[in-house]
Backbone as a ProteinNet text record, in pm:
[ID]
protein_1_A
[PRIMARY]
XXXXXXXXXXXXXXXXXXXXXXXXXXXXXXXXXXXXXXXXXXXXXXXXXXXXXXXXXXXX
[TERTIARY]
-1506.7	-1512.6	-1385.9	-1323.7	-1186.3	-1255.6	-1176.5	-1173	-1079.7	-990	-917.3	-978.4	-1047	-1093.8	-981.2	-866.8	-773.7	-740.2	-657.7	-673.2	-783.1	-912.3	-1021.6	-1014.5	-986.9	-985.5	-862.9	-726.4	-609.6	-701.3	-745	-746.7	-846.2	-945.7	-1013.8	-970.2	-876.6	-809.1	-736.4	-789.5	-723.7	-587	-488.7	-321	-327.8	-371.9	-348.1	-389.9	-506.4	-510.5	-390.8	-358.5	-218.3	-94.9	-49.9	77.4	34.9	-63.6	-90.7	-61.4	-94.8	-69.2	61.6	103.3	298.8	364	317.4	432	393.9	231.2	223.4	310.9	288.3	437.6	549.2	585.6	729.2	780.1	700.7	741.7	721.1	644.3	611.5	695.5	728.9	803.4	946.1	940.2	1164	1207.1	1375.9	1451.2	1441.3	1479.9	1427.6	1479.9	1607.5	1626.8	1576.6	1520.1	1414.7	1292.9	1244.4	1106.2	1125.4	1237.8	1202.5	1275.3	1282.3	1287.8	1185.5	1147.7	1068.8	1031	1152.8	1188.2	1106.9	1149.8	1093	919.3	867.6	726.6	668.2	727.9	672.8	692.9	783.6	806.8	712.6	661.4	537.7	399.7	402.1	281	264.3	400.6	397	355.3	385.8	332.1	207.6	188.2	20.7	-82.8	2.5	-59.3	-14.5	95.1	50.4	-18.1	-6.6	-133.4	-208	-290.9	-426.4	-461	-369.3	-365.8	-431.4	-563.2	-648.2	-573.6	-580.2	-544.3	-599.5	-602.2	-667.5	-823.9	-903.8	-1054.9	-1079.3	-1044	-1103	-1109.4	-1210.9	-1176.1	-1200.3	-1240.1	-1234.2	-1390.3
-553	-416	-342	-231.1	-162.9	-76.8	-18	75.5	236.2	136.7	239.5	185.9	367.1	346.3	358.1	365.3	366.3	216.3	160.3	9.2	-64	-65.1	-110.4	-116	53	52.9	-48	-54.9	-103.9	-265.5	-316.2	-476.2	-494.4	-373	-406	-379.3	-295.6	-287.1	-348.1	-349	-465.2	-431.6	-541.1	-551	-417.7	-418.3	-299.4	-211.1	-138.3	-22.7	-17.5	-73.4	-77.6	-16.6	-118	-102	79.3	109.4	254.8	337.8	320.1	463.6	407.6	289.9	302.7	338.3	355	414.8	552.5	648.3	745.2	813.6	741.8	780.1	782.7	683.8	669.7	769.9	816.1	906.5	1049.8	1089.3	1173.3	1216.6	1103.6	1115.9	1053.3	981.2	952.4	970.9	989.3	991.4	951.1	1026.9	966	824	829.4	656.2	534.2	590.7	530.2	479.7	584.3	603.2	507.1	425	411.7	272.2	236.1	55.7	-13	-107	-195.8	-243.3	-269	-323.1	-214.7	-99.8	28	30	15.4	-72.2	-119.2	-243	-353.6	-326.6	-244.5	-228	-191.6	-60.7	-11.7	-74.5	-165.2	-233.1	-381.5	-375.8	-463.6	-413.1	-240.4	-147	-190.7	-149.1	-125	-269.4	-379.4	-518.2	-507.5	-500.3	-461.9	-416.6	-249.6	-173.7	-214.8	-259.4	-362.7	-486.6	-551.5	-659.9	-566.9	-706.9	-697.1	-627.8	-589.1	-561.9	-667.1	-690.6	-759.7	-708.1	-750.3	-771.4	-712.2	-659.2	-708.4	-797.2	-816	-912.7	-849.3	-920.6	-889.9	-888.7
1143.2	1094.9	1137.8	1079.6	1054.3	1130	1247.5	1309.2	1230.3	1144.6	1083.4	928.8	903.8	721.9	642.2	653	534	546.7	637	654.7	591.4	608.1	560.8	397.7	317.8	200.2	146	199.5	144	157.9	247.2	240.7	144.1	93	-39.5	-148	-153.5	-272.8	-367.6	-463	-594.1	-565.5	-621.7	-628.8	-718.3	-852	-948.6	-899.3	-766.9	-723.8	-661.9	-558.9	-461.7	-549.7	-673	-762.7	-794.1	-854.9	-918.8	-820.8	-690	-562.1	-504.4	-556.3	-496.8	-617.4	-728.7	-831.2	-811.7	-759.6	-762.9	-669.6	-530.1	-437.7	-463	-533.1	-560.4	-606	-708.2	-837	-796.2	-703.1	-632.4	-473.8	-423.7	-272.5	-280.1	-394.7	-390.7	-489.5	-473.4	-580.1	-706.3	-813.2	-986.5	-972.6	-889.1	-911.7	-816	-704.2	-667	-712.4	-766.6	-832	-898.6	-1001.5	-1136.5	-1110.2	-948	-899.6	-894.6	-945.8	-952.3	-792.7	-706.5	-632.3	-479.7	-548.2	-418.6	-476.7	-539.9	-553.8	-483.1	-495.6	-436.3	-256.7	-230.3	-57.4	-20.9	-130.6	-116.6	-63.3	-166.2	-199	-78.6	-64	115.7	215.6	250	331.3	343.5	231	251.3	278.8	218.7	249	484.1	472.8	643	720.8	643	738.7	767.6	622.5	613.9	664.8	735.9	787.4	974	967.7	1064	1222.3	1286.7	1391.1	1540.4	1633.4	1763.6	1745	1762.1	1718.5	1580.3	1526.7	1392.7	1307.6	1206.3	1132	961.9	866.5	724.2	726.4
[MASK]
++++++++++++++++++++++++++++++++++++++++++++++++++++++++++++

């Protein structure tokens, strides 16, 4: 069990929820030519595969 509920939600979250709230950031928190990298995406969408990655006693 996730001690942290945002962690918890990201490791259930479909790839296509993830991709939709890193283009919403993107497009929302960086540069137009940021926003519109494929590449600043996916950094995103690694973030959030980290956060979500279990911490010392938790598990999935």
């Amino acid at each position: 069990m996730y001690a942290n509920k945002l962690a918890e939600a990201f490791a259930k979250a479909s790839e296509t929820d993830k991709v939709e709230l890193a283009h919403f950031l993107a497009n929302n928190l960086d540069s137009a030519e940021q926003a519109k990298s494929s590449a600043r995406v996916r950094e995103y969408v690694a973030a959030f595969d980290r956060f979500a990655a279990p911490r010392e006693g938790e598990q999935f």
